[in-house]
PDB file of N, H, CA, C and O in Angstrom:
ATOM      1  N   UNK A   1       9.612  25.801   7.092  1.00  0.00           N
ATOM      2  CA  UNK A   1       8.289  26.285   7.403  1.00  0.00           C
ATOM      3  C   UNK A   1       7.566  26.645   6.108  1.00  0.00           C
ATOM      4  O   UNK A   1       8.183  26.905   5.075  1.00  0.00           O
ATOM      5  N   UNK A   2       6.216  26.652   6.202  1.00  0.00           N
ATOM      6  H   UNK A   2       5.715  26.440   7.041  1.00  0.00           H
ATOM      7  CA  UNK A   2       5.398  26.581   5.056  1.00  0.00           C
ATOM      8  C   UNK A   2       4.339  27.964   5.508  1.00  0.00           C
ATOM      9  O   UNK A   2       4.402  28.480   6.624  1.00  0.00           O
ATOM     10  N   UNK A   3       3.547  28.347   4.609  1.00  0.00           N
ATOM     11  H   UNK A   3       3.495  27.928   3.702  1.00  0.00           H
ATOM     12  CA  UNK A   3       2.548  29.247   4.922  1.00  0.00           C
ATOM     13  C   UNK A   3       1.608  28.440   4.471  1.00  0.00           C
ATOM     14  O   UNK A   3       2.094  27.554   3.768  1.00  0.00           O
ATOM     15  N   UNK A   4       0.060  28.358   4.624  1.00  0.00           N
ATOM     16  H   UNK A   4      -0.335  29.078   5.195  1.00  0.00           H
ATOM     17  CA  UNK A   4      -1.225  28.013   4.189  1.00  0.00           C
ATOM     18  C   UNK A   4      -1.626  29.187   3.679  1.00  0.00           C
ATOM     19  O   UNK A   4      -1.281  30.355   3.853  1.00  0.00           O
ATOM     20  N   UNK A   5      -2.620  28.507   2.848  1.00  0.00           N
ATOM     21  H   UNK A   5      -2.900  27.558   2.706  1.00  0.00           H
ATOM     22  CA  UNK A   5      -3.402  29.381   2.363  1.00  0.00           C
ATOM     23  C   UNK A   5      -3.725  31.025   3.332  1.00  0.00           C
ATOM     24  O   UNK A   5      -3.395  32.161   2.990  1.00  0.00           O
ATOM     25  N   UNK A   6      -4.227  30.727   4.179  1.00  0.00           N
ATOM     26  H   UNK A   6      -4.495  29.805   4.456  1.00  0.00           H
ATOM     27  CA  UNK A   6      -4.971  31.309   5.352  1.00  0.00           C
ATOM     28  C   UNK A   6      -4.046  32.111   6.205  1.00  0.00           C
ATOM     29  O   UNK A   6      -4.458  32.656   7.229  1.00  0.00           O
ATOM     30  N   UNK A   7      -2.839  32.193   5.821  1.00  0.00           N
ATOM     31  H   UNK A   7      -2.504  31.750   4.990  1.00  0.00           H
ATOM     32  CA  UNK A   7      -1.506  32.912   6.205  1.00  0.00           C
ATOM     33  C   UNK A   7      -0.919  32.141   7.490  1.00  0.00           C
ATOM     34  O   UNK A   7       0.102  32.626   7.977  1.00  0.00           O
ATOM     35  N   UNK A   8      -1.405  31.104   8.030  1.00  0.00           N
ATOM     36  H   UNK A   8      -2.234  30.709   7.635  1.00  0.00           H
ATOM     37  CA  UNK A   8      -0.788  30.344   9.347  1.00  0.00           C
ATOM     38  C   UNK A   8       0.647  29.858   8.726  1.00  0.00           C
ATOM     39  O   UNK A   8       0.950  29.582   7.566  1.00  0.00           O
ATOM     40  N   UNK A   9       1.316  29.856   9.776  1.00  0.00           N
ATOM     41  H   UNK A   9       1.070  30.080  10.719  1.00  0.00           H
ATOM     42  CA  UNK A   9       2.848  29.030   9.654  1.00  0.00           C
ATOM     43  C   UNK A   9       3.057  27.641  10.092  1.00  0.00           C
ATOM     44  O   UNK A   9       3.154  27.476  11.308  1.00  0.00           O
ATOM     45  N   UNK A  10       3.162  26.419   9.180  1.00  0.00           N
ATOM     46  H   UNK A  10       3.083  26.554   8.192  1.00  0.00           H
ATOM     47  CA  UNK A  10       3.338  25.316   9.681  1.00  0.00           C
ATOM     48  C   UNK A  10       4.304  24.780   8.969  1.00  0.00           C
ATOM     49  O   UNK A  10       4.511  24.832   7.757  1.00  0.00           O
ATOM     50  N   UNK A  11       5.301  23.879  10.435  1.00  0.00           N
ATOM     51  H   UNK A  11       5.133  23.836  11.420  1.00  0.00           H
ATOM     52  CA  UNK A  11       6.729  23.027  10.446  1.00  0.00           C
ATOM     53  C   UNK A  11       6.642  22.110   9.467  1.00  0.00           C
ATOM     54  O   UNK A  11       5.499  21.659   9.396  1.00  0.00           O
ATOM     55  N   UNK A  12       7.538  21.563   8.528  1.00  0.00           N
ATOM     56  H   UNK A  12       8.466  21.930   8.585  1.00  0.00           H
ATOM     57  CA  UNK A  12       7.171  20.911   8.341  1.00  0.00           C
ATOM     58  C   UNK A  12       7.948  19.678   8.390  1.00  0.00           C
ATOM     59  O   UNK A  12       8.867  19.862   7.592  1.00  0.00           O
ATOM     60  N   UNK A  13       8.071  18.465   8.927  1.00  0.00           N
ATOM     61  H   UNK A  13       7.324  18.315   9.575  1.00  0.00           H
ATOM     62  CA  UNK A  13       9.030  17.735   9.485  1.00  0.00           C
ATOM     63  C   UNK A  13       9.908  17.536   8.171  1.00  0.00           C
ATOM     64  O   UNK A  13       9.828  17.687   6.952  1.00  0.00           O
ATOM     65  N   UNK A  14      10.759  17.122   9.117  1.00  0.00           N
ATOM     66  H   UNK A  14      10.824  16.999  10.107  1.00  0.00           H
ATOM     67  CA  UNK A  14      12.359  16.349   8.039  1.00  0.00           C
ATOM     68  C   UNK A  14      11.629  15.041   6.920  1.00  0.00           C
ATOM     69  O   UNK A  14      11.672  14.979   5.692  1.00  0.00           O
ATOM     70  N   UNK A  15      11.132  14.314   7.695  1.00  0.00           N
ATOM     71  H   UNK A  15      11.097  14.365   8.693  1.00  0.00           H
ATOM     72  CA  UNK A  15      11.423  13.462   7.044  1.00  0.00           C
ATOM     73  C   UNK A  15      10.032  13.314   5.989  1.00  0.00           C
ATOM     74  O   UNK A  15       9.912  12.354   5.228  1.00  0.00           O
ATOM     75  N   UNK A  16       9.068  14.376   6.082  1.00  0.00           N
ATOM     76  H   UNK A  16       9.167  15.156   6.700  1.00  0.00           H
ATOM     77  CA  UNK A  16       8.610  14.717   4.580  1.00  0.00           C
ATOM     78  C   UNK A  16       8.989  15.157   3.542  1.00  0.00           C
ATOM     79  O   UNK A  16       8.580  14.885   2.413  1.00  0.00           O
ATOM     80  N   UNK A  17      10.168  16.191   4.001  1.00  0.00           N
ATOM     81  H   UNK A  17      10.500  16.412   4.918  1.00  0.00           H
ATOM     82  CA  UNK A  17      10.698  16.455   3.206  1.00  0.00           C
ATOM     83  C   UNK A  17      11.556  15.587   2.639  1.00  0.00           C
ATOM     84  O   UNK A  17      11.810  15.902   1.476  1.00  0.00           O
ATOM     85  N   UNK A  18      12.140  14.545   3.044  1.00  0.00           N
ATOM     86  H   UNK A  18      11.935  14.289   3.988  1.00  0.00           H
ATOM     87  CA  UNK A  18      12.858  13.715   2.578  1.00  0.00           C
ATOM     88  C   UNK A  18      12.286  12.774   1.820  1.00  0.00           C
ATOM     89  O   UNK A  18      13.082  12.379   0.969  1.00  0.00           O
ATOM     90  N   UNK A  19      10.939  12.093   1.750  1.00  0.00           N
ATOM     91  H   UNK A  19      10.292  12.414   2.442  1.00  0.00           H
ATOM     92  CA  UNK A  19      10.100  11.593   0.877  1.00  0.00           C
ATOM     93  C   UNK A  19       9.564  12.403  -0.329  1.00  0.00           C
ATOM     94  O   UNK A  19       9.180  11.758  -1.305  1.00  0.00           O
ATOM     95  N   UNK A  20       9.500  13.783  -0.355  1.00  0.00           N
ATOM     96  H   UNK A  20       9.812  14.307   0.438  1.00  0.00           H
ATOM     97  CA  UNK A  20       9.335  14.568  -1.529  1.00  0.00           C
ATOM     98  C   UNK A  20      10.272  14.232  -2.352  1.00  0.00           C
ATOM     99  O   UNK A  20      10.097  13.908  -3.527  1.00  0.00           O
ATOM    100  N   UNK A  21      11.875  14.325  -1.460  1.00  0.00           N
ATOM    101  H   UNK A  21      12.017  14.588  -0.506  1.00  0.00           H
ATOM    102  CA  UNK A  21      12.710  14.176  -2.672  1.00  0.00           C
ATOM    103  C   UNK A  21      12.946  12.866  -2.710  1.00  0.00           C
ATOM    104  O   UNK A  21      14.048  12.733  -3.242  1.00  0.00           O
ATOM    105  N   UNK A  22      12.504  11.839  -2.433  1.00  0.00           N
ATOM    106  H   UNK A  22      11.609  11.948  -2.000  1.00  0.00           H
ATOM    107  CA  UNK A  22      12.670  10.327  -2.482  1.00  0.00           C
ATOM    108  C   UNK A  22      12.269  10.362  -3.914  1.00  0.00           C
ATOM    109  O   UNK A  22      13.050  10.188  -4.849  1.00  0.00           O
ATOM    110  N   UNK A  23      10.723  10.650  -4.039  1.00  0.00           N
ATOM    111  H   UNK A  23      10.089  10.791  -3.279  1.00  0.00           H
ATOM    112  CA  UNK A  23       9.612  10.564  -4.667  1.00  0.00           C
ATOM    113  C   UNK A  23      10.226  11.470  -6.490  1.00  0.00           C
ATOM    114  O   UNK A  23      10.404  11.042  -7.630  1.00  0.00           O
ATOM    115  N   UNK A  24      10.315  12.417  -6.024  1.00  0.00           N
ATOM    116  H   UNK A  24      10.171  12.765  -5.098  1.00  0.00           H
ATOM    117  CA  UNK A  24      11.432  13.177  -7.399  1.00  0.00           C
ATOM    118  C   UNK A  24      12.072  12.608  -7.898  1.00  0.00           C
ATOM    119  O   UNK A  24      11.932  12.196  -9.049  1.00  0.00           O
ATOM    120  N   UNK A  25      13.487  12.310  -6.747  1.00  0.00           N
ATOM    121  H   UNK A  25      13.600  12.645  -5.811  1.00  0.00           H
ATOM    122  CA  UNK A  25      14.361  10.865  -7.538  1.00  0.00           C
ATOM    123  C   UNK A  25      14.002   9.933  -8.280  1.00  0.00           C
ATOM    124  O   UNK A  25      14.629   9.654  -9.301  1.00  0.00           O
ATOM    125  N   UNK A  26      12.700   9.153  -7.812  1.00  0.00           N
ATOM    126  H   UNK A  26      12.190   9.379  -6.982  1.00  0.00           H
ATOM    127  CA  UNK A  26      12.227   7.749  -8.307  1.00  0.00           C
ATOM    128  C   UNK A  26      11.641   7.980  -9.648  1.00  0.00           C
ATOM    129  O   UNK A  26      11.994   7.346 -10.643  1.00  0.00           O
ATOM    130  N   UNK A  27      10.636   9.009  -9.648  1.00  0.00           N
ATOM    131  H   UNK A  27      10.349   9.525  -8.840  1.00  0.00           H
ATOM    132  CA  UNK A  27      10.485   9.371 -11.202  1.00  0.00           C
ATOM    133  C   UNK A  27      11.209  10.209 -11.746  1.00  0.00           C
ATOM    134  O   UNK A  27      10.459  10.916 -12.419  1.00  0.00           O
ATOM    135  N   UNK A  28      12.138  10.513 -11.838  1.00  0.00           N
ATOM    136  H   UNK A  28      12.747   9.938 -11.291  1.00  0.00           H
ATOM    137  CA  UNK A  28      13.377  10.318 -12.908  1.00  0.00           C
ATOM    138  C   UNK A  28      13.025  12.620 -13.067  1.00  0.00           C
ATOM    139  O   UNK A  28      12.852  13.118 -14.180  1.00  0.00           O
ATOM    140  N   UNK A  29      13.016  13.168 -12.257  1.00  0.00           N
ATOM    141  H   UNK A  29      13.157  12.763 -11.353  1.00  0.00           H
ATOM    142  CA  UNK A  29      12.846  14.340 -12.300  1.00  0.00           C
ATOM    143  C   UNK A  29      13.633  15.263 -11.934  1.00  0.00           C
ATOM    144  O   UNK A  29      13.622  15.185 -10.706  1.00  0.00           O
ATOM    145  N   UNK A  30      14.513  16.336 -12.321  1.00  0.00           N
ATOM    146  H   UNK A  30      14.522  16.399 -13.319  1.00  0.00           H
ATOM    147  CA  UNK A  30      15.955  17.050 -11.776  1.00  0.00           C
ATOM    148  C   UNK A  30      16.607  16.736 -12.972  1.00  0.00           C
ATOM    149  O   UNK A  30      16.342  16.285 -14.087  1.00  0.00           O
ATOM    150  N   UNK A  31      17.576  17.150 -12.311  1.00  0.00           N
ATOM    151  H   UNK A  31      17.791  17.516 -11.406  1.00  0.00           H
ATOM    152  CA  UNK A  31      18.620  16.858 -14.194  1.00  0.00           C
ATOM    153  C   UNK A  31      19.624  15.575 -13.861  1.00  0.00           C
ATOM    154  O   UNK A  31      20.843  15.560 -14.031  1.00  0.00           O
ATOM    155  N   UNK A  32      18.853  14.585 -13.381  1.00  0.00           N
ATOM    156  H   UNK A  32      17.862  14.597 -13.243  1.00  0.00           H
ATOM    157  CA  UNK A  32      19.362  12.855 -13.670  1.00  0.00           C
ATOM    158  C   UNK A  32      21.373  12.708 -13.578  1.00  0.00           C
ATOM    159  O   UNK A  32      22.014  11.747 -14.003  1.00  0.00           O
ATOM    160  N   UNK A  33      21.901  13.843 -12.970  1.00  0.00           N
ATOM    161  H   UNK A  33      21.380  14.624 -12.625  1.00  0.00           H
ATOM    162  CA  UNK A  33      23.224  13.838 -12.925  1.00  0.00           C
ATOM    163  C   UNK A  33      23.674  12.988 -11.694  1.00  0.00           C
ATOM    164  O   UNK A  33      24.846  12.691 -11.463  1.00  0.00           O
ATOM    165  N   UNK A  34      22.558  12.622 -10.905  1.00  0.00           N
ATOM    166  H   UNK A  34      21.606  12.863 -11.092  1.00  0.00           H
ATOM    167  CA  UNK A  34      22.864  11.661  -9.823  1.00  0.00           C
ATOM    168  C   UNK A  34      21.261  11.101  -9.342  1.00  0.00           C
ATOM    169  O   UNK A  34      20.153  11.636  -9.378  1.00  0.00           O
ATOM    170  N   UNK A  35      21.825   9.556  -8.815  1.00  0.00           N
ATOM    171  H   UNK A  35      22.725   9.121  -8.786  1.00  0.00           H
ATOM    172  CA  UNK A  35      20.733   8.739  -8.719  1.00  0.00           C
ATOM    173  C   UNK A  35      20.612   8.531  -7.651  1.00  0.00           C
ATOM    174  O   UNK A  35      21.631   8.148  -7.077  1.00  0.00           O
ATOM    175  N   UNK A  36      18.948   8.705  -6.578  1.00  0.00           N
ATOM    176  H   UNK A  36      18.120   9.016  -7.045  1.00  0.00           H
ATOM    177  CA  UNK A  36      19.673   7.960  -5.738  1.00  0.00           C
ATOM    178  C   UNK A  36      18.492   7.426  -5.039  1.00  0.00           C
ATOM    179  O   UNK A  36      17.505   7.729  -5.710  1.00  0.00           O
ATOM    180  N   UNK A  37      18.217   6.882  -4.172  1.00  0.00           N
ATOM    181  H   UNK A  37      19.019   6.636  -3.628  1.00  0.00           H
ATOM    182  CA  UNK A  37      16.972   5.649  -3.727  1.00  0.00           C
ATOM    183  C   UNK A  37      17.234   5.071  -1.852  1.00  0.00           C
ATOM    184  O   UNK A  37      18.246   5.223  -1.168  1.00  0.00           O
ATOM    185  N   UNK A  38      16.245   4.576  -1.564  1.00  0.00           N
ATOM    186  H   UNK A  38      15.423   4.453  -2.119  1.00  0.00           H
ATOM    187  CA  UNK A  38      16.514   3.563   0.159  1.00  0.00           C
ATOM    188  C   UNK A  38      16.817   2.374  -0.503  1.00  0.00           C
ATOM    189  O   UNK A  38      16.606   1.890  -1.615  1.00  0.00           O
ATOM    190  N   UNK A  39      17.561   1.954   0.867  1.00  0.00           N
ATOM    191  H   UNK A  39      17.731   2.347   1.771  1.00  0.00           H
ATOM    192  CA  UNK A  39      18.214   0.491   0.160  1.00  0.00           C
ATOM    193  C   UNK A  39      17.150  -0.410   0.531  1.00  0.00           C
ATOM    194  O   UNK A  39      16.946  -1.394  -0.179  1.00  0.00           O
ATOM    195  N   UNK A  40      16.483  -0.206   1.503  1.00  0.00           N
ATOM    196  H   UNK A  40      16.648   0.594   2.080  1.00  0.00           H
ATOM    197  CA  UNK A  40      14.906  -0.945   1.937  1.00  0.00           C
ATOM    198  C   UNK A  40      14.137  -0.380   1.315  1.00  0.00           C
ATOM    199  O   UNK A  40      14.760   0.654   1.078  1.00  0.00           O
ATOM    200  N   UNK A  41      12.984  -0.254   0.741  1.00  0.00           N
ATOM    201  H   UNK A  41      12.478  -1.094   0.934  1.00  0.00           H
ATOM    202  CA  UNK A  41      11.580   0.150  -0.034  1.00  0.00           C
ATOM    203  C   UNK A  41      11.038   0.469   1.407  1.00  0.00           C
ATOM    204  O   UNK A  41      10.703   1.599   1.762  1.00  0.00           O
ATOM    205  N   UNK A  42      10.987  -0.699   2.228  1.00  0.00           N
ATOM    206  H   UNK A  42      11.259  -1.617   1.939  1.00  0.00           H
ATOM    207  CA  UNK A  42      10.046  -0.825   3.593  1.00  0.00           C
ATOM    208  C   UNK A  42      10.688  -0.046   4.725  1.00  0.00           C
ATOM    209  O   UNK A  42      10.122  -0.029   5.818  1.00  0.00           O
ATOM    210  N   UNK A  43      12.187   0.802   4.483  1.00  0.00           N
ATOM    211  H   UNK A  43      12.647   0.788   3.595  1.00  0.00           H
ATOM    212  CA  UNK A  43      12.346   1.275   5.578  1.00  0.00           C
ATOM    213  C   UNK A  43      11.829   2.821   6.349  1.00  0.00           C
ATOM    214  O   UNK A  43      12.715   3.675   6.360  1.00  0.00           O
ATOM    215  N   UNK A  44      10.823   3.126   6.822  1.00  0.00           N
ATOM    216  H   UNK A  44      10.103   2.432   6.813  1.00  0.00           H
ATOM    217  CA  UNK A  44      10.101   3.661   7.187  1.00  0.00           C
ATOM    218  C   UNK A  44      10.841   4.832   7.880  1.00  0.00           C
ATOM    219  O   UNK A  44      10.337   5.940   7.696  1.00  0.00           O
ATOM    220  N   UNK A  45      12.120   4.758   8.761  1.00  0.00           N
ATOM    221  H   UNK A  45      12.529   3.858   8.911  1.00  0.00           H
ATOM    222  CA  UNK A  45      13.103   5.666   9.115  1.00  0.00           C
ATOM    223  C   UNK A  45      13.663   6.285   8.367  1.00  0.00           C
ATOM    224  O   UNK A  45      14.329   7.259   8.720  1.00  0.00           O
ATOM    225  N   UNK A  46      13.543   5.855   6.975  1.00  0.00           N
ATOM    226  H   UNK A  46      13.002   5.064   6.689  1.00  0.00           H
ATOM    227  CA  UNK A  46      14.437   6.896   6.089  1.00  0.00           C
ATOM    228  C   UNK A  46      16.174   6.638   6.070  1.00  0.00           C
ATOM    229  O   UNK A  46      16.805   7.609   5.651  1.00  0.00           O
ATOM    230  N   UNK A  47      16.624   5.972   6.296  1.00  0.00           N
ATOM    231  H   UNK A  47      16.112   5.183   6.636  1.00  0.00           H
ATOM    232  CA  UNK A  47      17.733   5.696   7.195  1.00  0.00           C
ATOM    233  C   UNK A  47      19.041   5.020   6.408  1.00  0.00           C
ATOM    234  O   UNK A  47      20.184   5.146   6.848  1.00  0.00           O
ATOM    235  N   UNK A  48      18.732   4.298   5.207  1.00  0.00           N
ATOM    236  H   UNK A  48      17.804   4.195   4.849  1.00  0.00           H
ATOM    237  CA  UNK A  48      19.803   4.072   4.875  1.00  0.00           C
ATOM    238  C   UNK A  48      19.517   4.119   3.208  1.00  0.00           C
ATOM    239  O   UNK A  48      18.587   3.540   2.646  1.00  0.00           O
ATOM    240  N   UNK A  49      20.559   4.962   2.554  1.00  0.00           N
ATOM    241  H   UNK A  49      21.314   5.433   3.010  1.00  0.00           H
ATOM    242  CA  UNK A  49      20.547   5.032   1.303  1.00  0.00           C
ATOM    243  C   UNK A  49      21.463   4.428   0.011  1.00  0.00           C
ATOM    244  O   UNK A  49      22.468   3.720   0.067  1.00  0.00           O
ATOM    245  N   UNK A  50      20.945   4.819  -0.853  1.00  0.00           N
ATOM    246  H   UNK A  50      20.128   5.395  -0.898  1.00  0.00           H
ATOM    247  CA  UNK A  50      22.202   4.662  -1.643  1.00  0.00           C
ATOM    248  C   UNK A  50      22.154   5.506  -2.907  1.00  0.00           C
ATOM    249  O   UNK A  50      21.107   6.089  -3.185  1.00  0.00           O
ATOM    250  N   UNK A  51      23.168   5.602  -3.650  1.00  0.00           N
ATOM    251  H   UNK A  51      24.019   5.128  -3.425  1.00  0.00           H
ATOM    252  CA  UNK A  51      23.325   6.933  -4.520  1.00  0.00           C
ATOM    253  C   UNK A  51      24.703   6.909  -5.172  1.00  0.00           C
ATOM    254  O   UNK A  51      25.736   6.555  -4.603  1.00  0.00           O
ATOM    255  N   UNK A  52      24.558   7.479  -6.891  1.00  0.00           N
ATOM    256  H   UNK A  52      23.719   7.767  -7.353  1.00  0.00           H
ATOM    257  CA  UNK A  52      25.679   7.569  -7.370  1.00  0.00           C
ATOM    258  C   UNK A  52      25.460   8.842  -8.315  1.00  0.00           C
ATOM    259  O   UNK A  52      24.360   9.389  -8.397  1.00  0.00           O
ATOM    260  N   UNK A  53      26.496   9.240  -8.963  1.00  0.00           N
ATOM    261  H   UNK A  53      27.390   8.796  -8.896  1.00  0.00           H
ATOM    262  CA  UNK A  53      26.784  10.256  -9.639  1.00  0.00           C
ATOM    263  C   UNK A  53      27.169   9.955 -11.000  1.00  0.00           C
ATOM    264  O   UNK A  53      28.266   9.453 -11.247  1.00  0.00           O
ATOM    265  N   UNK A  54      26.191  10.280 -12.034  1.00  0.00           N
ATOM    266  H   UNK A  54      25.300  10.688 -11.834  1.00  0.00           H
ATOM    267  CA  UNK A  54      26.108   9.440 -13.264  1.00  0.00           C
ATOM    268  C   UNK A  54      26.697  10.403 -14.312  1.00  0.00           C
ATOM    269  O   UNK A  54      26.435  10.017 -15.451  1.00  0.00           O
ATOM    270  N   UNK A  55      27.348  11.437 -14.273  1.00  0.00           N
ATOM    271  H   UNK A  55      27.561  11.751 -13.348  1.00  0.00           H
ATOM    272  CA  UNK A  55      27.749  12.555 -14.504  1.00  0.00           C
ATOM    273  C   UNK A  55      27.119  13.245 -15.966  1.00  0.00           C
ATOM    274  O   UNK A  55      26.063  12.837 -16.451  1.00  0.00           O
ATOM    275  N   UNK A  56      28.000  14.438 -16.634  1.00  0.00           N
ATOM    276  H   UNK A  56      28.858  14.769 -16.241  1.00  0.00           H
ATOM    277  CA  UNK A  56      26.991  15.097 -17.600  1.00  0.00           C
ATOM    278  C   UNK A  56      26.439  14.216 -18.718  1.00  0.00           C
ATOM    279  O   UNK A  56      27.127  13.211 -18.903  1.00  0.00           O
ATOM    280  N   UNK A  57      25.553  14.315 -19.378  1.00  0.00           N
ATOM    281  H   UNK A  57      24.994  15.131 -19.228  1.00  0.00           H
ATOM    282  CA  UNK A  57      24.947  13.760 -20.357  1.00  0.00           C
ATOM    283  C   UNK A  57      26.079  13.748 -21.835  1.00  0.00           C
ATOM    284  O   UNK A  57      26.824  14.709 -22.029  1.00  0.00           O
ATOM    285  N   UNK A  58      26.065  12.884 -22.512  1.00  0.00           N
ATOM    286  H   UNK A  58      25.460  12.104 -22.355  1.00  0.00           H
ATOM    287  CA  UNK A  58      26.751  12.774 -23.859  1.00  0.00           C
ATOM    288  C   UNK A  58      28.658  12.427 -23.255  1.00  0.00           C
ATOM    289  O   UNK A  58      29.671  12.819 -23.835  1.00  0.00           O
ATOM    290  N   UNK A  59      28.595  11.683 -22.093  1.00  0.00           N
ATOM    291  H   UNK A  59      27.772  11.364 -21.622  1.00  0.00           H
ATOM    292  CA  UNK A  59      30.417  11.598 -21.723  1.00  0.00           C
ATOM    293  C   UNK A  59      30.341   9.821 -21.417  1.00  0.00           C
ATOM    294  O   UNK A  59      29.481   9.307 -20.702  1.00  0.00           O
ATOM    295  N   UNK A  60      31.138   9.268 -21.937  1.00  0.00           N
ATOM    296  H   UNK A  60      31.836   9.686 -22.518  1.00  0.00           H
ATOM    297  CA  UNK A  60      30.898   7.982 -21.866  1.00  0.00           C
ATOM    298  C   UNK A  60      32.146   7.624 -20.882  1.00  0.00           C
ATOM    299  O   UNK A  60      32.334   6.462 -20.521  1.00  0.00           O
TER     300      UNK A  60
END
């Protein structure tokens, strides 16, 4: 749940929230210790992903 400006309370669905962090991921924002993306661009359900764990910085 969110507040407005105006002090009202509004829901805010799942799967915006799940495009916020789509959207984070894609430009490269967080601390890049894992990657992760839809395996469709076009899939509109949100529904199938993919993702890896690129671990700490400077470990080869």
């Amino acid at each position: 749940m969110k507040k407005t400006p105006a002090g009202e309370v509004v829901i805010v669905p799942r799967n915006f929230k799940l495009l916020e962090e789509l959207e984070r991921s894609e430009k490269g924002h967080g601390d890049m210790a894992i990657s992760f993306g839809l395996v469709d661009t076009s899939d509109t359900f949100l529904s199938d992903w993919n993702g890896g764990i690129l671990g700490p910085p400077g470990v080869r």
